[in-house]
N, C-alpha and C positions, 0 to 999 in steps of 0.2 A: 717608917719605911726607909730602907734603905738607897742612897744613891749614890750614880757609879760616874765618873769623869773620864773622858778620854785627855790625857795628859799629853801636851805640846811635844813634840818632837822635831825638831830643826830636819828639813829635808825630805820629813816624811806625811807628816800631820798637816799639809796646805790644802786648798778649800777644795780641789778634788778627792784626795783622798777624805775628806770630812763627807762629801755629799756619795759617794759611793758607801762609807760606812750607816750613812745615814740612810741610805734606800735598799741595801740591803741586811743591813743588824743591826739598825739606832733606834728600835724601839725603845731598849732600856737608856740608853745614854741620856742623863739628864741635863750633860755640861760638857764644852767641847771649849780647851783653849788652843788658840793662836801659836807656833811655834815664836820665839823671841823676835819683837821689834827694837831696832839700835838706832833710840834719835840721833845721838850725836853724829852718825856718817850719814845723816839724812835717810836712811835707809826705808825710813817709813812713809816717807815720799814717792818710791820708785813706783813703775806702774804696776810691778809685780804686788806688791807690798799691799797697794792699795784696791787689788782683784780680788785679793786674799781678803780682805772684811769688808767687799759689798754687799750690802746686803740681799741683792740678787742671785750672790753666790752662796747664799746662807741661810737659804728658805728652809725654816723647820728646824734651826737650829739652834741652842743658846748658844750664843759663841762670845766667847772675853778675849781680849787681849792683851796678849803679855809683854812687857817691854823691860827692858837691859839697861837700866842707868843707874849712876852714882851720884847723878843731880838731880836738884828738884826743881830746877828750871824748864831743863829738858823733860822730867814727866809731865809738868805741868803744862807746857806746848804739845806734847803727846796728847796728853787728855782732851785739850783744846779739839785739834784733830781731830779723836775718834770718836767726839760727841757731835762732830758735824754729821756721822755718819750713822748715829743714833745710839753708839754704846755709851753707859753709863755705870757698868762695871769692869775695872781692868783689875792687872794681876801685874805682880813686881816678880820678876826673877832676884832672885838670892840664892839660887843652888846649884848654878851651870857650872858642872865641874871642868870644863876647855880650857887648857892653858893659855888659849890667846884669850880667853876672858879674865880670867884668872889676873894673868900678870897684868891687865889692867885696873884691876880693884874693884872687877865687877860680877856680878854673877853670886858664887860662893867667895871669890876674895874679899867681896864686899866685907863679910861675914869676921874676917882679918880685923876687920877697924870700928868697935862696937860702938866708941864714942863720935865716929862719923856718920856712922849709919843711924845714930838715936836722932843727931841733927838732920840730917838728911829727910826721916822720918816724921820731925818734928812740920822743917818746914812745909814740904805735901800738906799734911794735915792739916797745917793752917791755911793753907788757900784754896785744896783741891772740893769739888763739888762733886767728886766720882765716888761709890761703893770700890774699895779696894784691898783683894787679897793678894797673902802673899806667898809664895813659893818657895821655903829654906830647906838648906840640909842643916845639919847639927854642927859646921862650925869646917874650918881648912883643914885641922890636922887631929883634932881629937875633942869629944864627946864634953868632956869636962868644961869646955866654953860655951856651953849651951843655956845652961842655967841664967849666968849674965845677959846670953842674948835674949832668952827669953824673958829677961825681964822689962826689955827694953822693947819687945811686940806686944807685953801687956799692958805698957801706955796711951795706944793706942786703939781706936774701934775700927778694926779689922771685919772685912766681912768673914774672911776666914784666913786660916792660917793653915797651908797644906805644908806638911812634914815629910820629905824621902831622909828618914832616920839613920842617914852615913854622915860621915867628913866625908871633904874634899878629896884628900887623899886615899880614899877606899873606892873612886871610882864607884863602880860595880860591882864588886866583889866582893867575896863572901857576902855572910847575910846581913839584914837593915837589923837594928837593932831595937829590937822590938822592947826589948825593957828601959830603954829610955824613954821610949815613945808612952810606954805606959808611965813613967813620970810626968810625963809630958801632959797627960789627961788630965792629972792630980794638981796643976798647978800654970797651965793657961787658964788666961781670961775670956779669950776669944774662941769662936767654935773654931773644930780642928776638922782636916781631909788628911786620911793616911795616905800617904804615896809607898810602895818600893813593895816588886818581890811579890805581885799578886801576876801567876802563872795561869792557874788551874783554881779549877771552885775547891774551896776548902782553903786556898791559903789567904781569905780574906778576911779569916778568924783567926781568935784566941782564945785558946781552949775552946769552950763551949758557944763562945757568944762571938759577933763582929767584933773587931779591932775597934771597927768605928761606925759611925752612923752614917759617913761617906767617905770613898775611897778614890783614889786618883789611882786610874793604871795605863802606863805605857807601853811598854816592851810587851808584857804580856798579851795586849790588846793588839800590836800590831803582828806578833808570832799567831795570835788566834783571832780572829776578829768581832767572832762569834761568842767572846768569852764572857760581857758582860749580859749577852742575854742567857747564856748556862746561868752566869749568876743571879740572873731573875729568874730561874728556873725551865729556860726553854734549852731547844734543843741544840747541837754542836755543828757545823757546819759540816755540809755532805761536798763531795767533788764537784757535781755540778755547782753547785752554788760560789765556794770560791772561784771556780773559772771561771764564772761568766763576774764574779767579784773584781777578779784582774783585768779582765779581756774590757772590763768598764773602764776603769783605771786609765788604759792604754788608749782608749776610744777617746776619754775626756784629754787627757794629756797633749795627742795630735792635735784635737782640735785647736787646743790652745796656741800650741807650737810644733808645727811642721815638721821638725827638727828632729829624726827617730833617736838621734845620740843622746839627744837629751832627754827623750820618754824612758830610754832603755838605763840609763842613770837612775832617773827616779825611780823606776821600778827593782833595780837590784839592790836596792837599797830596802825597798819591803822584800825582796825573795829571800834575803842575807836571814831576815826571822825567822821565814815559813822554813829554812834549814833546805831551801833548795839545793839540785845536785851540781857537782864539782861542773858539766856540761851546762847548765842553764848559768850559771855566773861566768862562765867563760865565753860565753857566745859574743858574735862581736859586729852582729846587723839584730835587728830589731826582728824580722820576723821568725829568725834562730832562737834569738831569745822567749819570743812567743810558746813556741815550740815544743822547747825543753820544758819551761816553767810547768805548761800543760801536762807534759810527762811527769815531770817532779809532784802534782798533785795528783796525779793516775795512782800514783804508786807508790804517794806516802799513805801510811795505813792505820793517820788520825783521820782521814776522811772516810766514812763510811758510804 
């Protein structure tokens, strides 16, 4: 049987938007991670940080989290952490293509330094107590470093290895590279999660059959929300449903923080996918923004 991940999104994926996906279209969702935790600026400390994986705020959810280093000291304090709080599977960033990640040596630049990242690798393993996957793209600038990297994930017992099949340097753009990833199958040790480029039902195969036995989608997931239960076979979401999807969003958000600039932040940040109009990103009070967004799903005409 197949299953579907909702894939971390920095700014968009926090434990609201996780419990609004979850009460209205996480049936199928088998796996929800964490957008990136950054021990080293304490980050994982903050009280924001640590709202985000109570587990009060997590009822009904698997949820992993994912953390940004290039030490295994600081995972190793991270793990410490988030096993006070009951999780005992985390996930490694290796794929964040940000340049302020990046020109630190983390992330995908990690990916830059194969013989730091096997040590790196090594020592985790030898002292961490957690189930840990990990999150790569195929390498900073080109496809052909992959092979070495991957030879140095198969050292180790991964609980999985999820793959978004670009470099660093391709961003987003054009498409993931789907015949590496089919290399990819033929010569990991560790089970694999595809990531990259699942829109719409249908682009979760190849040819005939799944890519893979499970799949990580982002982007896709937050443009449709409804998209991995089409992929379990249910239905697309209708207008009412995402309204009252967002109108939840915004309800959860106030309550958290008062603050309407900072609800109306977060929220065009999901409108920016759903392809809202030029009016609802421009709005410049909260209840405008409301407003428009309502309009922009009246009368886009994927909602039936």
């Amino acid at each position: 049987m197949m299953k579907y991940y909702l894939a971390p999104m920095e700014g968009i994926t926090t434990y609201v938007y996780r419990k609004a996906v979850r009460d209205f279209f996480g049936d199928g969702v088998d796996k929800y991670f964490t957008p990136f935790f950054a021990p080293q600026t304490k980050r994982h400390k903050s009280s924001a940080a640590i709202r985000g994986i109570l587990p009060e705020n997590n009822e009904g959810i698997y949820l992993v989290p994912q953390m940004l280093t290039d030490d295994a000291e600081d995972f190793l304090a991270f793990e410490k952490d988030m096993r006070s709080y009951g999780y005992t599977e985390l996930n490694i960033n290796l794929g964040c293509p940000s340049g302020t990640v990046v020109s630190k040596g983390r992330g995908a630049g990690f990916l830059e330094h194969p013989q730091k990242l096997d040590h790196f690798l090594e020592d985790v393993f030898a002292k961490t107590n957690a189930e840990i996957s990990l999150k790569t793209r195929l390498g900073m600038h080109d496809a052909e470093a992959f092979p070495q990297i991957l030879e140095i994930y198969n050292k180790y017992p991964l609980k999985e290895l999820i793959v978004h099949p670009r470099v660093r340097d391709e961003m987003y753009s054009g498409n993931a590279h789907r015949d590496v990833y089919r290399w990819i199958k033929q010569n990991s040790r560790n089970p694999l999660v595809y990531n990259g480029d699942i829109f719409r039902p249908g682009d979760e195969t190849d040819g005939d059959e799944p890519i893979e036995d499970t799949v990580m989608i982002g982007r896709g997931m937050i443009a449709d929300p409804s998209l991995i239960r089409q992929l379990k076979g249910g239905k697309p979401a209708d207008r009412s449903e995402m309204t009252a999807f967002l109108h939840r969003i915004r309800d959860d958000y106030i309550k958290r923080d008062p603050d309407e600039r900072h609800c109306m932040e977060k929220l065009k940040e999901i409108a920016a996918y759903l392809k809202a109009s030029k009016r609802t990103m421009k709005a410049r009070h909260l209840e405008e923004f409301m407003v428009e967004l309502d309009r922009s799903i009246r009368e886009n005409p994927v909602y039936g």
